[in-house]
C-alpha positions in Angstrom: 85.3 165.2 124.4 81.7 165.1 124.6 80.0 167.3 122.4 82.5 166.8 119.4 79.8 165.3 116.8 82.8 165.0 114.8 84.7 162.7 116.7 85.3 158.9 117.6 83.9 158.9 121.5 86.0 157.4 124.3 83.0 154.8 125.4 82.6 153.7 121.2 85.9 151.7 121.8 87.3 152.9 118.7 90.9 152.4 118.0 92.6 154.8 115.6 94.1 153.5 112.5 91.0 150.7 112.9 89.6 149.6 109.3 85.7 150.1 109.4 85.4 149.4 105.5 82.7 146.7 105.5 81.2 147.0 108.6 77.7 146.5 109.6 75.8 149.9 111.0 72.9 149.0 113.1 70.8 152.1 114.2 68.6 151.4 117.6 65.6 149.8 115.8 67.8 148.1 113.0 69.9 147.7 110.2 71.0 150.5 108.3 73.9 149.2 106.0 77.5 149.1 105.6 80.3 151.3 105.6 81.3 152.1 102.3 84.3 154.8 103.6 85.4 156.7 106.7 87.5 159.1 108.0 89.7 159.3 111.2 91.0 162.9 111.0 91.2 164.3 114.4 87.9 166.5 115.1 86.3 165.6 111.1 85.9 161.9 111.6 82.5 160.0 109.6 81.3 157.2 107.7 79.8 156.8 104.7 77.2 154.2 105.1 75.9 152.8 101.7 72.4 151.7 102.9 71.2 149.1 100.3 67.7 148.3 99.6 66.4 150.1 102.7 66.6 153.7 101.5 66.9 152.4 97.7 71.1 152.9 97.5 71.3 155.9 98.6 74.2 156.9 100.9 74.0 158.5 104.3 77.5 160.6 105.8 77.5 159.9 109.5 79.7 161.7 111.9 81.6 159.5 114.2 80.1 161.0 117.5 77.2 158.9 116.4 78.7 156.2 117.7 78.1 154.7 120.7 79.9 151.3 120.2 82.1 149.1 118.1 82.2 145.6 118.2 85.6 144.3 116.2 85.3 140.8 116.6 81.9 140.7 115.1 82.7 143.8 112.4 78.8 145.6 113.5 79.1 149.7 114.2 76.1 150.5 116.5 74.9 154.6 116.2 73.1 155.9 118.7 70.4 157.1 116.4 67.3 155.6 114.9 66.4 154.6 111.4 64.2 157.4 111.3 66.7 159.8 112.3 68.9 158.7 110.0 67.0 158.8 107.0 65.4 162.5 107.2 69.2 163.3 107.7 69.8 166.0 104.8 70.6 164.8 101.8 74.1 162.8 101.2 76.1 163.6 97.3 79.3 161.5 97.7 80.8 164.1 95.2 79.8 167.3 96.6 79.8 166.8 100.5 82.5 164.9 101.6 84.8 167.8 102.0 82.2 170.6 102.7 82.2 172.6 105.4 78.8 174.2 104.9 77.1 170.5 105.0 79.0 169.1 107.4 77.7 172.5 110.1 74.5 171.5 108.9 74.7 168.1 109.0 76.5 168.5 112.9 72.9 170.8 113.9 71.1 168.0 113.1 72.3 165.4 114.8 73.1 167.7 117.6 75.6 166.3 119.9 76.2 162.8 120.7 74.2 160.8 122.6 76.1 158.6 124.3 
């Protein structure tokens, strides 16, 4: 299923039906925050990550193909992006975007497919 930015990867070690509500997102270089909500719908999975202080509160939507790994025991995402990447992602509204189709193509062109 490479390819599918939208979806959980076979290598991420997700397990459908999983509760990610709460945990830890760490980029490549670092922390990026928690997640707040998430989807597992079949081909339109993603997180919302609320990340904190370090882009002032803002939230970020991350598709699932971001993933490269979960690690349940210690409740810590890890994306296969960088901070950087993640923060001069398009613009996130919680109440606009979640269920756009138009965001979510643009949002899938720039992260490109996964990079696992």
């Amino acid at each position: 299923m490479a390819g599918n930015i939208w979806s959980y990867q076979d290598a991420s070690g997700y397990r459908p039906g999983s509760e990610l509500t709460g945990f830890k997102v760490e980029a490549i270089d670092g922390s990026v925050g928690t997640v707040d909500e998430h989807s597992d719908e079949v081909g339109s999975s993603w997180l919302v990550v609320d990340t904190g202080g370090w882009i002032f509160g803002k939230h970020v939507l991350l598709p699932a193909g971001v993933i490269s790994s979960i690690d349940f025991e210690a409740t810590t995402l890890y994306v296969a992006r960088t901070k950087e990447e993640i923060k001069n992602a398009p613009d996130f509204d919680r109440e606009k975007h979640i269920g756009d189709d138009e965001y979510h193509r643009e949002l899938a062109s720039y992260y490109g497919a996964p990079h696992i």
